[in-house]
N, C-alpha and C positions, 0 to 999 in steps of 0.2 A: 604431169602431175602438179605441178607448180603452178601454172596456167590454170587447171579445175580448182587448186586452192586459193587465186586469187579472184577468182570469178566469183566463189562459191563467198569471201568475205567482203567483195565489192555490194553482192546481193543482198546479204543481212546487213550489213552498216545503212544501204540504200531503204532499208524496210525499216532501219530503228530509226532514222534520219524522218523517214514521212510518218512515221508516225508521231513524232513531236507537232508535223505544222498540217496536220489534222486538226482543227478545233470541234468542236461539240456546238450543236445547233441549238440554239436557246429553245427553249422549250414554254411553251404557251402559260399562262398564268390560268386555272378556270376560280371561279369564287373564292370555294374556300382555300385553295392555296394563295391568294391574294389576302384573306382574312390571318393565315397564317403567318406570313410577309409581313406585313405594311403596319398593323397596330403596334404601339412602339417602338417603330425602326427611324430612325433618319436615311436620307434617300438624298446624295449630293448631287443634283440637277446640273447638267452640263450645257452650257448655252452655245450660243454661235460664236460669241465673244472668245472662246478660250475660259471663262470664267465660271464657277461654281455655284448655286444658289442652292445651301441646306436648306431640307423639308424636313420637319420635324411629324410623324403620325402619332396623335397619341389615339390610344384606346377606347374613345368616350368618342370618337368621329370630326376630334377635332385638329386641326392642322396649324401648322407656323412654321412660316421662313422668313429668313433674312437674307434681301437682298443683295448687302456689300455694297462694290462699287456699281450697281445696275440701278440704285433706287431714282435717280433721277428718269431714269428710262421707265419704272414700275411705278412711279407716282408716292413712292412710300417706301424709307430704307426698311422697316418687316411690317409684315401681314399672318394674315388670320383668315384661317375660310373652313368648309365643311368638308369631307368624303364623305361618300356611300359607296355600295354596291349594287350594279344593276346589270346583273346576269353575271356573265364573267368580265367586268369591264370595272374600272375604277371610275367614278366621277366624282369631279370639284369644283366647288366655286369658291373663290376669296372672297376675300370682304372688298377691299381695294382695288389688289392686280387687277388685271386682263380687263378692267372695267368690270368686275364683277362678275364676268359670261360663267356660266354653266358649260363645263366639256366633259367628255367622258372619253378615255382610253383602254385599250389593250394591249395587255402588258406581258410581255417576256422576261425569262430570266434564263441568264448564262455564269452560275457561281455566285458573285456579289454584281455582277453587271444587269444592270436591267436596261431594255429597250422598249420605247410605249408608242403606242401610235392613236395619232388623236383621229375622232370621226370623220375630222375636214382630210384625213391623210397625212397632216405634218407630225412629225417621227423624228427621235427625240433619244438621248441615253440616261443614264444616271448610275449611280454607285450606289450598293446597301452598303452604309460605315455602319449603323448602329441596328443590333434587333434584340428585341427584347427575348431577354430568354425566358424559355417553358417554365410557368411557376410547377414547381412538384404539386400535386395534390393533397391536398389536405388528408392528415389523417381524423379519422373518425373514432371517435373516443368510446368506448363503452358507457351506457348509463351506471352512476354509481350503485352499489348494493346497497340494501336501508343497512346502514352503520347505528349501532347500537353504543352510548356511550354513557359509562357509568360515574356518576358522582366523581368529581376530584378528588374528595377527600377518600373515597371508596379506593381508587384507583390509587394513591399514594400509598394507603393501608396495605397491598397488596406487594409492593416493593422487599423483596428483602434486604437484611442491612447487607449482609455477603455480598451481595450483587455491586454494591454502590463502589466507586475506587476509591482508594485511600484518599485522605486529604494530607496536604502537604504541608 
């Protein structure tokens, strides 16, 4: 009996154990869940150095990071370039970096981890720190009704004393 009950909790400890270092498989970015991502998020770009280059997306297609300590290596401590969409893929060009080239990647996401892979095949991580949150939607007002408004002096007349509060 002892022996089936040590088996029986060696087995579930063994099943809650894998299932912690089970991770989840990133899962593909297509357009619009890239359109839903990236417009005002920062995206902290992981180099080969050990080191971080924040991407800044705003809304309007336009980009900026700062290199830190890499700019001697990018030609420029920050930059400025474009995104678009072209299919489910990001593409960018800087102003400065990379000499200006034009690439486009494919992008994963695993939680806030993202993974991209450029067309040439070099592959790459980064961190979502910042995303813009859902604006609520506007509410929509009613047209006003035609309001009808009588004389001042009409509408004063119509006051009774009773009504008004004592003065002090």
């Amino acid at each position: 009996f002892i022996v089936r009950i040590t088996l029986c909790f060696i087995a579930i400890t063994s099943c809650v154990l894998n299932a912690h270092t089970v991770a989840a498989e990133p899962v593909p970015l297509n357009a619009d869940a890239i359109k839903a991502t990236l417009p005002g998020s920062v995206l902290k770009l992981d180099t080969p150095l050990g080191m971080v280059v924040p991407i800044k997306f705003d809304g309007d297609g336009l980009m900026s990071g700062d290199a830190g300590q890499l700019a001697s290596y990018l030609g420029s401590q920050k930059d400025r370039g474009r995104y678009w969409l072209a299919e489910d893929r990001i593409c960018y060009k800087w102003f400065r970096w990379f000499s200006g080239e034009q690439h486009c990647l494919a992008i994963q996401r695993d939680g806030q981890r993202i993974f991209w892979q450029r067309e040439d095949g070099e592959t790459g991580t980064a961190t979502l720190e910042e995303q813009q949150k859902a604006q609520p939607a506007p509410v929509k007002l009613a047209a006003p009704s035609k309001i009808v408004k009588a004389p001042v002096k009409k509408q004063l007349a119509q006051i009774q004393p009773q009504a008004l509060p004592p003065v002090l």
